[in-house]
HTML snippet that shows the backbone in 3Dmol.js (N, CA, C, O; Angstrom):
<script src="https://3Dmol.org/build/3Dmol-min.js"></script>
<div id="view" style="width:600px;height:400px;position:relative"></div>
<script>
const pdb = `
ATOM      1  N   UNK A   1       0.834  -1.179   0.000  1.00  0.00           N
ATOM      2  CA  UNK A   1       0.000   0.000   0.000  1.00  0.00           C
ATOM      3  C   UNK A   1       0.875   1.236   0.000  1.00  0.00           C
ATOM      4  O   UNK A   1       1.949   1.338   0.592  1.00  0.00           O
ATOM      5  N   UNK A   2       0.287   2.157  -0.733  1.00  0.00           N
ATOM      6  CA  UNK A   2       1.365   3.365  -1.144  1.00  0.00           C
ATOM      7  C   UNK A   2       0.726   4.449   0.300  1.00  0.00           C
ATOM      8  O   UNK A   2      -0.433   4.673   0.650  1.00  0.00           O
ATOM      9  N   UNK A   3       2.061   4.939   0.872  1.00  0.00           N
ATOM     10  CA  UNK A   3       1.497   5.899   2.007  1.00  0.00           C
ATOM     11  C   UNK A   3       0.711   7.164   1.627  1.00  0.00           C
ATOM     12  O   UNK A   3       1.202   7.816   0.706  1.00  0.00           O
ATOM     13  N   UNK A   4      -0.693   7.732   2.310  1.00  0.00           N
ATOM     14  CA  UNK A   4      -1.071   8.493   1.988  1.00  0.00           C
ATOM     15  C   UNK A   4      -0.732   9.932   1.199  1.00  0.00           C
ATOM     16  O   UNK A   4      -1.365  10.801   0.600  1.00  0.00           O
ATOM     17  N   UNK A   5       0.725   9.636   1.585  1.00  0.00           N
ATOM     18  CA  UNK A   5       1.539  11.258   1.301  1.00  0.00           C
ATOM     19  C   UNK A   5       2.544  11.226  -0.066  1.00  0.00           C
ATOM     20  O   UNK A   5       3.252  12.143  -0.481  1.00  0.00           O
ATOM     21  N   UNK A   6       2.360   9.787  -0.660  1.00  0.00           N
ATOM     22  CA  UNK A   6       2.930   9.890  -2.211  1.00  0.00           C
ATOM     23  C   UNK A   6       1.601   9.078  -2.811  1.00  0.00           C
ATOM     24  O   UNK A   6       1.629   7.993  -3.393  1.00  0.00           O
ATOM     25  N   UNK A   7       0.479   9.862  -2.526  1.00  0.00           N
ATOM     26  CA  UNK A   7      -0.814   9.473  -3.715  1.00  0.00           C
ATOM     27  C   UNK A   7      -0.790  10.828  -4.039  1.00  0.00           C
ATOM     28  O   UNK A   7      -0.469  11.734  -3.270  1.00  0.00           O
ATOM     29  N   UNK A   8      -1.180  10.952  -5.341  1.00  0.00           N
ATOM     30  CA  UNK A   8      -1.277  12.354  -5.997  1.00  0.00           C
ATOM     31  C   UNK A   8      -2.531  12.008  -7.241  1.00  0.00           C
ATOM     32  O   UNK A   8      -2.612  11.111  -8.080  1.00  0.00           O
ATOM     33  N   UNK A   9      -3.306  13.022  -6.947  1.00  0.00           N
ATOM     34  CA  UNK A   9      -4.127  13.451  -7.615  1.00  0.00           C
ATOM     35  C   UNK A   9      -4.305  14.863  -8.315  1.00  0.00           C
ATOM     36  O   UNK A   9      -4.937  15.727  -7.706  1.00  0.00           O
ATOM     37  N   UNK A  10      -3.944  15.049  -9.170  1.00  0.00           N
ATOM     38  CA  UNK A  10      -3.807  16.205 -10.348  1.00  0.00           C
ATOM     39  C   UNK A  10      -5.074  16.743 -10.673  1.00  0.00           C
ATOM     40  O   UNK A  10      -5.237  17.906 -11.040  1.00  0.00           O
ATOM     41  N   UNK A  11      -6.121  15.764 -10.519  1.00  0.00           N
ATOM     42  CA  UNK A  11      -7.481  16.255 -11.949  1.00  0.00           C
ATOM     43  C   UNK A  11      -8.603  17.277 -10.118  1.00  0.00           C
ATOM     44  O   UNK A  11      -8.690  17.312  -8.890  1.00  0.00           O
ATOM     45  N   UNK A  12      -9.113  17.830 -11.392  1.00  0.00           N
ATOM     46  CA  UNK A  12      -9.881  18.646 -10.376  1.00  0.00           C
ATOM     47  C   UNK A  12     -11.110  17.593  -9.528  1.00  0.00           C
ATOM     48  O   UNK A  12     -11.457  18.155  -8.489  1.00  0.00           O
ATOM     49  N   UNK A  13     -11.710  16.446  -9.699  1.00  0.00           N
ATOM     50  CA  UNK A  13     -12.291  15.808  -9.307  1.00  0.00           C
ATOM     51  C   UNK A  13     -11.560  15.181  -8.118  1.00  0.00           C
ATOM     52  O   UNK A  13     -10.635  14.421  -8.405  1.00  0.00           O
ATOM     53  N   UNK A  14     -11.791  15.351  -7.044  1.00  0.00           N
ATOM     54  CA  UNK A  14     -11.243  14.522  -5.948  1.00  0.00           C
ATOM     55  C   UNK A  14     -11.627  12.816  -5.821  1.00  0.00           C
ATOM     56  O   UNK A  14     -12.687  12.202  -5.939  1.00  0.00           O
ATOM     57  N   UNK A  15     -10.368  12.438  -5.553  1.00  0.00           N
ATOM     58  CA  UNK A  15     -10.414  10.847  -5.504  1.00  0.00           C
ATOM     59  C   UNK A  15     -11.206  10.256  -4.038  1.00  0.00           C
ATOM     60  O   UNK A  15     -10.963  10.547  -2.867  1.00  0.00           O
ATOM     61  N   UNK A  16     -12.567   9.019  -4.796  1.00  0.00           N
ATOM     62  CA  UNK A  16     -12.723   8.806  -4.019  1.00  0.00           C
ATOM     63  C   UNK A  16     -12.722   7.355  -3.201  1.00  0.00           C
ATOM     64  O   UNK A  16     -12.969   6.202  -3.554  1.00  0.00           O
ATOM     65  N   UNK A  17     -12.405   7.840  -2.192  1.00  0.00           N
ATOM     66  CA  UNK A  17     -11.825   6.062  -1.085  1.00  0.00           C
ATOM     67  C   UNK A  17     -12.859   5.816  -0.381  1.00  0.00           C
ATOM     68  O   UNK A  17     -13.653   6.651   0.051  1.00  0.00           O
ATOM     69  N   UNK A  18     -12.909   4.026  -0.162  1.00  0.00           N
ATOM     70  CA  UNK A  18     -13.575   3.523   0.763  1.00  0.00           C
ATOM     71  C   UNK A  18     -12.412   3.038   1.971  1.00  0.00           C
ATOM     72  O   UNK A  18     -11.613   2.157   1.655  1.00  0.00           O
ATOM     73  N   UNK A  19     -12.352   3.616   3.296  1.00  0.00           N
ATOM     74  CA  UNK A  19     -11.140   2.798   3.877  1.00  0.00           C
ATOM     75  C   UNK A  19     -11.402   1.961   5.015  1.00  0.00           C
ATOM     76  O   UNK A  19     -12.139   2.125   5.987  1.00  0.00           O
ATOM     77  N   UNK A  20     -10.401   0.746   4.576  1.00  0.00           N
ATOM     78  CA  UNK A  20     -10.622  -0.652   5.367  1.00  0.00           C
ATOM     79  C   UNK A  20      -9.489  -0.400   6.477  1.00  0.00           C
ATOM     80  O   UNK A  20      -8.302  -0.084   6.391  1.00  0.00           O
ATOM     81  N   UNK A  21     -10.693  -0.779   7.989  1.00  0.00           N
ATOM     82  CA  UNK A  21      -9.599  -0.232   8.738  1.00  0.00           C
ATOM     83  C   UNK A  21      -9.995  -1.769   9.855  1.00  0.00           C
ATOM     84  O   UNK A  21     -10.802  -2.500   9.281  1.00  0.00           O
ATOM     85  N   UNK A  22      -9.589  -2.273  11.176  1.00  0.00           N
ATOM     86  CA  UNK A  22      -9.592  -2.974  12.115  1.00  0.00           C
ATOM     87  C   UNK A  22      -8.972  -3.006  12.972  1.00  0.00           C
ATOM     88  O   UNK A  22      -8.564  -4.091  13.385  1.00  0.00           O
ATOM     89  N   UNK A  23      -8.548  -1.457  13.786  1.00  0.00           N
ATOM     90  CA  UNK A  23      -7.810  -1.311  14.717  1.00  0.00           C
ATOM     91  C   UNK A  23      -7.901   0.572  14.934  1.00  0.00           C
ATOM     92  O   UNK A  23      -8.767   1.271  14.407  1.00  0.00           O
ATOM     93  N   UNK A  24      -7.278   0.856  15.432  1.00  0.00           N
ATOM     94  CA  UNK A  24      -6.635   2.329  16.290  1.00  0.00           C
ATOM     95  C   UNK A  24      -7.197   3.224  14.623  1.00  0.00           C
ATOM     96  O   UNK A  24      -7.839   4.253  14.833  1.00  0.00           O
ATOM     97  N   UNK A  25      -6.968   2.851  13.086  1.00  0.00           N
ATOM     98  CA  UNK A  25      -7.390   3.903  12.799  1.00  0.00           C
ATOM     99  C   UNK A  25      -5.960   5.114  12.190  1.00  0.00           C
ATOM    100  O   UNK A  25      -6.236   6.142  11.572  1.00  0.00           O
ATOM    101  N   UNK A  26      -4.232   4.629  12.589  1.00  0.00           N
ATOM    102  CA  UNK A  26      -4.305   5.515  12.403  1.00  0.00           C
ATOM    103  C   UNK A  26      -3.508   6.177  11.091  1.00  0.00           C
ATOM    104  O   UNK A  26      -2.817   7.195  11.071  1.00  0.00           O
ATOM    105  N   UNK A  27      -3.832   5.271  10.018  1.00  0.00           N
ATOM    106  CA  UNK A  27      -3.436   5.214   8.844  1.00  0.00           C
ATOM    107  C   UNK A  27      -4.933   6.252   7.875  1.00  0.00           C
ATOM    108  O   UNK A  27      -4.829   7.042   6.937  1.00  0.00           O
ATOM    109  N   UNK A  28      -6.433   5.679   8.784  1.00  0.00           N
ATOM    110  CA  UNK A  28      -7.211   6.452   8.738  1.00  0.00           C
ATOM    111  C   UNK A  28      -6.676   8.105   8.869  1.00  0.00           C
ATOM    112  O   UNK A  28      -6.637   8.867   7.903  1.00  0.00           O
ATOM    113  N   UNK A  29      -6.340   8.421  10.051  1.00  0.00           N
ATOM    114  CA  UNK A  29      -6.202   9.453  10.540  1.00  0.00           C
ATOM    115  C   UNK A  29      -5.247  10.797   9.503  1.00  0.00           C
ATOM    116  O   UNK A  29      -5.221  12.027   9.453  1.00  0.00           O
ATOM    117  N   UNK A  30      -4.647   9.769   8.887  1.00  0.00           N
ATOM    118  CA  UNK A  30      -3.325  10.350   7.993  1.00  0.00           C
ATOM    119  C   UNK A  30      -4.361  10.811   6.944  1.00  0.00           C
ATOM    120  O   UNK A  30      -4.421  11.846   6.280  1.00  0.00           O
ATOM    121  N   UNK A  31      -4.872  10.112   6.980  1.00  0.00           N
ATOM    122  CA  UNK A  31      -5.796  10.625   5.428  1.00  0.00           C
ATOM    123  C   UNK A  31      -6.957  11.833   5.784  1.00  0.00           C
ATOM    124  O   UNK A  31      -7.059  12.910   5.198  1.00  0.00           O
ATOM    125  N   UNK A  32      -7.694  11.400   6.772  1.00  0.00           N
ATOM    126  CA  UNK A  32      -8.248  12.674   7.172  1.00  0.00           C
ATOM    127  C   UNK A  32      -7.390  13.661   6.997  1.00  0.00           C
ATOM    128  O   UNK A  32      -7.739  14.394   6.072  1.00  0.00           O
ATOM    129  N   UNK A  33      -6.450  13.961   7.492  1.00  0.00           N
ATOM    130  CA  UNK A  33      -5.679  15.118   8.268  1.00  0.00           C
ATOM    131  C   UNK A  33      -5.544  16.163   6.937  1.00  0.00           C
ATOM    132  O   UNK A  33      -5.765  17.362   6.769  1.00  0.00           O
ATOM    133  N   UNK A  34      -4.851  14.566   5.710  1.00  0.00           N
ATOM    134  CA  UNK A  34      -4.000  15.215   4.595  1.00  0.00           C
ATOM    135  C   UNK A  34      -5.524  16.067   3.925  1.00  0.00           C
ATOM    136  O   UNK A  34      -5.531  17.282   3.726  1.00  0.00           O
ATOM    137  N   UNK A  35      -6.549  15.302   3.690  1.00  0.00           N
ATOM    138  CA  UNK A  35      -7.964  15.544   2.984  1.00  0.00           C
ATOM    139  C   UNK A  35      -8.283  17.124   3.723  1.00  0.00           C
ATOM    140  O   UNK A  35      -8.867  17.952   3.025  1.00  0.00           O
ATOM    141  N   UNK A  36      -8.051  17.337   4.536  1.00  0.00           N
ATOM    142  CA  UNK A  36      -8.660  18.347   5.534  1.00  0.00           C
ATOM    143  C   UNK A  36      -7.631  19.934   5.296  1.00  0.00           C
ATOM    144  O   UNK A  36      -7.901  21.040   5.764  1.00  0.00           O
ATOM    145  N   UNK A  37      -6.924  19.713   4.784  1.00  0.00           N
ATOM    146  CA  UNK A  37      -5.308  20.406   5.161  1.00  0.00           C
ATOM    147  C   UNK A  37      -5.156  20.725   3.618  1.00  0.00           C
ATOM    148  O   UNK A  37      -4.529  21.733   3.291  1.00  0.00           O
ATOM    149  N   UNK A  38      -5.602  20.057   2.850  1.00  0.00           N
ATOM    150  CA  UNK A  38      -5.603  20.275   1.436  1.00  0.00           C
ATOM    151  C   UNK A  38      -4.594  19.954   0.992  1.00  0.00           C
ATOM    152  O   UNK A  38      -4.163  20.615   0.047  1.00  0.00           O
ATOM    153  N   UNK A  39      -3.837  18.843   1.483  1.00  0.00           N
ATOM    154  CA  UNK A  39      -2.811  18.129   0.789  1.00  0.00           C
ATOM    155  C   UNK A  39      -3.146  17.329  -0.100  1.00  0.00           C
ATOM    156  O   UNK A  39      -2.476  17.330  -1.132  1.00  0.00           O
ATOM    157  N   UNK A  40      -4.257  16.424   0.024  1.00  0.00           N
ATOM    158  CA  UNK A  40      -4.788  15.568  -0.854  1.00  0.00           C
ATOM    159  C   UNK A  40      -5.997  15.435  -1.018  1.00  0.00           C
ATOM    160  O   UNK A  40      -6.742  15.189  -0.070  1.00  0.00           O
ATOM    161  N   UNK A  41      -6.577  15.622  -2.702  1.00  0.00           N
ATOM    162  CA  UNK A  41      -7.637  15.562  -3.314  1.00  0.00           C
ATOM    163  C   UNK A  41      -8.590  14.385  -3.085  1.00  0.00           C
ATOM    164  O   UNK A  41      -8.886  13.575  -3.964  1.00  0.00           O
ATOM    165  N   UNK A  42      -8.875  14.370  -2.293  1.00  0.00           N
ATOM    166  CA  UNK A  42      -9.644  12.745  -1.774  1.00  0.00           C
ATOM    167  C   UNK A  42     -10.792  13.060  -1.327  1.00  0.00           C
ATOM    168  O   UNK A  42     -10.833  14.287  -1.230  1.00  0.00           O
ATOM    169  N   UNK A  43     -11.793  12.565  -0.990  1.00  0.00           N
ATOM    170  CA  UNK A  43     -12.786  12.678  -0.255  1.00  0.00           C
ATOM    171  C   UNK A  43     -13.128  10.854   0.003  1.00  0.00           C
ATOM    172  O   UNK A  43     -13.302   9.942  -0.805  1.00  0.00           O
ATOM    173  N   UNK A  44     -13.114  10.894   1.471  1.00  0.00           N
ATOM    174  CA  UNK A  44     -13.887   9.422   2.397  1.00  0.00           C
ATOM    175  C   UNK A  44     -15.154   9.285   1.959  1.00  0.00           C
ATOM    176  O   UNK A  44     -16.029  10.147   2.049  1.00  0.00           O
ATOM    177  N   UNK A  45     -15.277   8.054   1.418  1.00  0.00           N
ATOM    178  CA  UNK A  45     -16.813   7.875   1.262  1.00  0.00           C
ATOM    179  C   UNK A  45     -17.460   7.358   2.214  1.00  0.00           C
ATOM    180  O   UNK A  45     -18.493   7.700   2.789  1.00  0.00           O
ATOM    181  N   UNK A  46     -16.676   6.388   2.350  1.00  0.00           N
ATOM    182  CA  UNK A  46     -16.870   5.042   4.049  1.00  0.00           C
ATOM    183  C   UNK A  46     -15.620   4.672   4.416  1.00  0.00           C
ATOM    184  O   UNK A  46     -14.644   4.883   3.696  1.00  0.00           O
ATOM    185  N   UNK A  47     -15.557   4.090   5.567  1.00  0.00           N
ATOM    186  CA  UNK A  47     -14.743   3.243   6.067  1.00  0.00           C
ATOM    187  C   UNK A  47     -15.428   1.876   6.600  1.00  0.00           C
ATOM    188  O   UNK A  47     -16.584   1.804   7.016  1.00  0.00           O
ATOM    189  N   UNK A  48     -14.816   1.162   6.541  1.00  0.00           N
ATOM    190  CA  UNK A  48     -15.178  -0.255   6.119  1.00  0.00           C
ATOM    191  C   UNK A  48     -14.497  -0.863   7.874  1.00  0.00           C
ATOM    192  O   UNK A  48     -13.370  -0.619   8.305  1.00  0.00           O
ATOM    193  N   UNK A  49     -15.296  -1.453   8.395  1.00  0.00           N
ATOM    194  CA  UNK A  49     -14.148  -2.629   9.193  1.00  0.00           C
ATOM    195  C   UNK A  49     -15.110  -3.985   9.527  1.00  0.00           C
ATOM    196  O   UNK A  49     -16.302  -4.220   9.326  1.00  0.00           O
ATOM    197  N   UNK A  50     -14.080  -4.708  10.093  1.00  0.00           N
ATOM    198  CA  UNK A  50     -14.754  -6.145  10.404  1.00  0.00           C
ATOM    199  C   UNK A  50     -14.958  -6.029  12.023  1.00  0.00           C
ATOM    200  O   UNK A  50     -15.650  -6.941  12.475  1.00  0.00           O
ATOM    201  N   UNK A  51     -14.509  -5.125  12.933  1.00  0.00           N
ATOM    202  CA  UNK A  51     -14.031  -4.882  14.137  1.00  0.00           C
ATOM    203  C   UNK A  51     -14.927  -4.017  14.631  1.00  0.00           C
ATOM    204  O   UNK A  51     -14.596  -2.840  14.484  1.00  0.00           O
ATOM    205  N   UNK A  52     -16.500  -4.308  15.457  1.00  0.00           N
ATOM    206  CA  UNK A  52     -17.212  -3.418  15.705  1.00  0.00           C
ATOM    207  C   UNK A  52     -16.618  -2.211  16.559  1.00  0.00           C
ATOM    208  O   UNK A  52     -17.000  -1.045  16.461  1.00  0.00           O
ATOM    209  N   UNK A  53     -15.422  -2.771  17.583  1.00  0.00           N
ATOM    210  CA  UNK A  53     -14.974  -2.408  18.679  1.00  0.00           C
ATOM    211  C   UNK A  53     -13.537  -1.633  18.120  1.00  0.00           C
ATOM    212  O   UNK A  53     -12.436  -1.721  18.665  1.00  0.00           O
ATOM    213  N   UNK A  54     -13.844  -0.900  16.958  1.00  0.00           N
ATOM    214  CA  UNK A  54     -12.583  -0.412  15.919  1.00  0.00           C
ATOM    215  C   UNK A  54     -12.757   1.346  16.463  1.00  0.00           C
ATOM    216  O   UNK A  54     -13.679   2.140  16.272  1.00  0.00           O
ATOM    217  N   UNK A  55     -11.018   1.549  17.438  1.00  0.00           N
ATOM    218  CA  UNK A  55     -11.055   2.912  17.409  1.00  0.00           C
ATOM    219  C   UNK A  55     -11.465   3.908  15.918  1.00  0.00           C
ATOM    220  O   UNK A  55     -12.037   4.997  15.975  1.00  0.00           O
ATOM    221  N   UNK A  56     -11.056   3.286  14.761  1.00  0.00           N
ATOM    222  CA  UNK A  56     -11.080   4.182  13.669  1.00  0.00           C
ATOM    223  C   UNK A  56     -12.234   4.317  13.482  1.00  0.00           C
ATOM    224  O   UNK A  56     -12.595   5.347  12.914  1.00  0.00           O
ATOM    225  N   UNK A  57     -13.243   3.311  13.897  1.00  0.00           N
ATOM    226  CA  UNK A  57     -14.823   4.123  13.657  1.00  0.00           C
ATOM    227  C   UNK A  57     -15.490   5.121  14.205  1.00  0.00           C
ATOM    228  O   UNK A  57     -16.548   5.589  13.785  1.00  0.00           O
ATOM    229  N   UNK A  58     -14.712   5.558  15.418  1.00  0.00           N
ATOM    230  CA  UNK A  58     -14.619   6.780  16.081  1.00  0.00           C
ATOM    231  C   UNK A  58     -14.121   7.810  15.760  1.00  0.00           C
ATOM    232  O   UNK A  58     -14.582   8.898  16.106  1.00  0.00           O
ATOM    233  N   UNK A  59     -12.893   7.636  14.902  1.00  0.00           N
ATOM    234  CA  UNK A  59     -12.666   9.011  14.130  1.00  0.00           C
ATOM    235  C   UNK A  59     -13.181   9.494  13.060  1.00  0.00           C
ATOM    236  O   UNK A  59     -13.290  10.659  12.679  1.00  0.00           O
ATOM    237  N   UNK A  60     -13.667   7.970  12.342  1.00  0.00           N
ATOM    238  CA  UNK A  60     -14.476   8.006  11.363  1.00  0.00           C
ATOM    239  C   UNK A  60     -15.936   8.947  11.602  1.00  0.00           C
ATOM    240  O   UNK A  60     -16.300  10.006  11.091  1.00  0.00           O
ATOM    241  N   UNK A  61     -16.352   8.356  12.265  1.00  0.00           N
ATOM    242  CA  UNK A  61     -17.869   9.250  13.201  1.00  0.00           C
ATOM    243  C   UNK A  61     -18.012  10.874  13.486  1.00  0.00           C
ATOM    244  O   UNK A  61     -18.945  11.588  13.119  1.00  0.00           O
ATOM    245  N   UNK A  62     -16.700  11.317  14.326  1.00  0.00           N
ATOM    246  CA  UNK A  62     -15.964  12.438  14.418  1.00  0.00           C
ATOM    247  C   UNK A  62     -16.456  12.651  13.648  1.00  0.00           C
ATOM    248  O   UNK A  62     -17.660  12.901  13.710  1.00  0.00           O
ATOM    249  N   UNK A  63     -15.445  12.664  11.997  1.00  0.00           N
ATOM    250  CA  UNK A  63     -15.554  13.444  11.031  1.00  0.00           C
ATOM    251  C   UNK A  63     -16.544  13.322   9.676  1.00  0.00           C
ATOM    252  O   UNK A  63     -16.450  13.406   8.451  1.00  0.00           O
ATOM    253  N   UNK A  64     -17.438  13.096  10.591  1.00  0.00           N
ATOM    254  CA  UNK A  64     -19.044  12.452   9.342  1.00  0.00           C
ATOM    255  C   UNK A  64     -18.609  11.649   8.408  1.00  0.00           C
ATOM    256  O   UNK A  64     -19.200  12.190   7.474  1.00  0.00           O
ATOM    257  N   UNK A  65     -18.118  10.902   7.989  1.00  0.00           N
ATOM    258  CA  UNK A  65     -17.774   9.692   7.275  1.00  0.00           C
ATOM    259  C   UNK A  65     -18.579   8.667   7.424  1.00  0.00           C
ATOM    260  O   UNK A  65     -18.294   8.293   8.562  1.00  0.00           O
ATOM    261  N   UNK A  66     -19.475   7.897   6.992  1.00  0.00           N
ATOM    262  CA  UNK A  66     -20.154   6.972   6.908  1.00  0.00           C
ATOM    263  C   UNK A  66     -19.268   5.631   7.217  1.00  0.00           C
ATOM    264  O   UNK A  66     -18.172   5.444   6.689  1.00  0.00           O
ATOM    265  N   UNK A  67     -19.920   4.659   8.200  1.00  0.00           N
ATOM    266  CA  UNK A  67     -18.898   3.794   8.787  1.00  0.00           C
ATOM    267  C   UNK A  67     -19.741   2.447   8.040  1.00  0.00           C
ATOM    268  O   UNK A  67     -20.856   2.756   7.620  1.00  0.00           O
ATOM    269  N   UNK A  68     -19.256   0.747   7.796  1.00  0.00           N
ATOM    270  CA  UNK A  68     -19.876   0.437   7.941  1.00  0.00           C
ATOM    271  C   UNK A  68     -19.035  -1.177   8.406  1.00  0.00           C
ATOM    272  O   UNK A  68     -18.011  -1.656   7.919  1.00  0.00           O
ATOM    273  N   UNK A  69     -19.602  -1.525   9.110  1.00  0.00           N
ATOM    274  CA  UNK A  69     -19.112  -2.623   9.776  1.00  0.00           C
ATOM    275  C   UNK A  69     -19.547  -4.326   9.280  1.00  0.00           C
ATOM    276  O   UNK A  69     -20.711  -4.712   9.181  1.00  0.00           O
ATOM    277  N   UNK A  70     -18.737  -4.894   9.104  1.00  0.00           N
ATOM    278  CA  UNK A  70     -19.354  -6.300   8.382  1.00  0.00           C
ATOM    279  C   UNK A  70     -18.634  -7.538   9.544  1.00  0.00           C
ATOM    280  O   UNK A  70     -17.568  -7.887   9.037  1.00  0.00           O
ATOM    281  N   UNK A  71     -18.797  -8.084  10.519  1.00  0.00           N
ATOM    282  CA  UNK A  71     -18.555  -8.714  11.605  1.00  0.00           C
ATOM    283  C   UNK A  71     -18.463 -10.349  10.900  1.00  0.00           C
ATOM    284  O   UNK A  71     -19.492 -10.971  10.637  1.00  0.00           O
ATOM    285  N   UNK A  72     -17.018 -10.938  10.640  1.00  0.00           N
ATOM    286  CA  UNK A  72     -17.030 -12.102   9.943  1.00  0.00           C
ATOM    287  C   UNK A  72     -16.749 -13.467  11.538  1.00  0.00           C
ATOM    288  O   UNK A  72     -16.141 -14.527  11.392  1.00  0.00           O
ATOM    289  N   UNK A  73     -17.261 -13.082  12.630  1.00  0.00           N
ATOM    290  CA  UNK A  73     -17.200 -13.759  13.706  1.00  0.00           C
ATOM    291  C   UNK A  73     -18.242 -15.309  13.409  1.00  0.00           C
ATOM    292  O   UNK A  73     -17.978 -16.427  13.851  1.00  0.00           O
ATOM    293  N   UNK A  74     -19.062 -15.050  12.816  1.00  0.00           N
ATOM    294  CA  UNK A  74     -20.270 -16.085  12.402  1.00  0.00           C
ATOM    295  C   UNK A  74     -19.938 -17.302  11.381  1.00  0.00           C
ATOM    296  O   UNK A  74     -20.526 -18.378  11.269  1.00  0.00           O
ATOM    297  N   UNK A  75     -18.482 -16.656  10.459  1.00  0.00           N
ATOM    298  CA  UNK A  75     -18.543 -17.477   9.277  1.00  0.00           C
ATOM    299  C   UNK A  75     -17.090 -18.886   9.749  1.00  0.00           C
ATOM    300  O   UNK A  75     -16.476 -18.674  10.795  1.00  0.00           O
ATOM    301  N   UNK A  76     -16.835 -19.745   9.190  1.00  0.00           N
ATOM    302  CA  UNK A  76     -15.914 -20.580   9.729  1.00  0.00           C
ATOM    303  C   UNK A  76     -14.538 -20.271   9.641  1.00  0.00           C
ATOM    304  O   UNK A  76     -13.731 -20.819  10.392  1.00  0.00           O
ATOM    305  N   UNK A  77     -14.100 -19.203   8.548  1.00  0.00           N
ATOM    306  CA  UNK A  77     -12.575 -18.801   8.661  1.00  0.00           C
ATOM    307  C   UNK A  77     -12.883 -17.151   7.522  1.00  0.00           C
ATOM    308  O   UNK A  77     -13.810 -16.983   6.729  1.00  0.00           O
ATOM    309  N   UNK A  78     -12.491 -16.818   7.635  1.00  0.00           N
ATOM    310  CA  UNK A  78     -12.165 -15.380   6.749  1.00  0.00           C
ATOM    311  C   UNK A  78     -12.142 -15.410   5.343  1.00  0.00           C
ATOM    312  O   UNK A  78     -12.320 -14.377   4.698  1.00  0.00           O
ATOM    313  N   UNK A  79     -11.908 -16.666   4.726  1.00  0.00           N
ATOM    314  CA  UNK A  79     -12.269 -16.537   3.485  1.00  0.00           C
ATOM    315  C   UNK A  79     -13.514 -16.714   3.052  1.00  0.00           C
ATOM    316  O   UNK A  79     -13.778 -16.574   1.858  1.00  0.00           O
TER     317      UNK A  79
END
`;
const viewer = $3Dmol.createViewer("view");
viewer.addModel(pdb, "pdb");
viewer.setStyle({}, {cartoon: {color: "spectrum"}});
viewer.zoomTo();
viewer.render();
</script>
């Protein structure tokens, strides 16, 4: 995965991400910050996790981002 801070977007349409997160969030956070700060042309559509109990859906929430959680505890292995 390429770090938030060598994605580049040129075109006037901002790029848009769904981000998969299952923990603290704070790879999330990088992207907010950069999106917010006007470093990068992005806009969050959702963030995605498997982890109801996921700090990043809290920052996600914070910053109105649509969260949505898919809990694979039910199925027999992850694939």
């Amino acid at each position: 995965m390429r770090s938030p801070d060598r994605v580049m977007n040129t075109s006037k349409n901002p790029c848009v991400l769904a981000v998969l997160v299952s923990g603290n969030g704070s790879n999330l956070q990088v992207f907010i910050d950069k999106i917010e700060s006007g470093e990068l042309n992005a806009h969050i559509a959702c963030v995605i996790s498997n982890n109801p109990d996921a700090f990043a859906l809290s920052r996600a929430t914070r910053h109105n981002i649509p969260v949505v959680v898919h809990e694979n505890r039910g199925f027999k292995g992850r694939r």
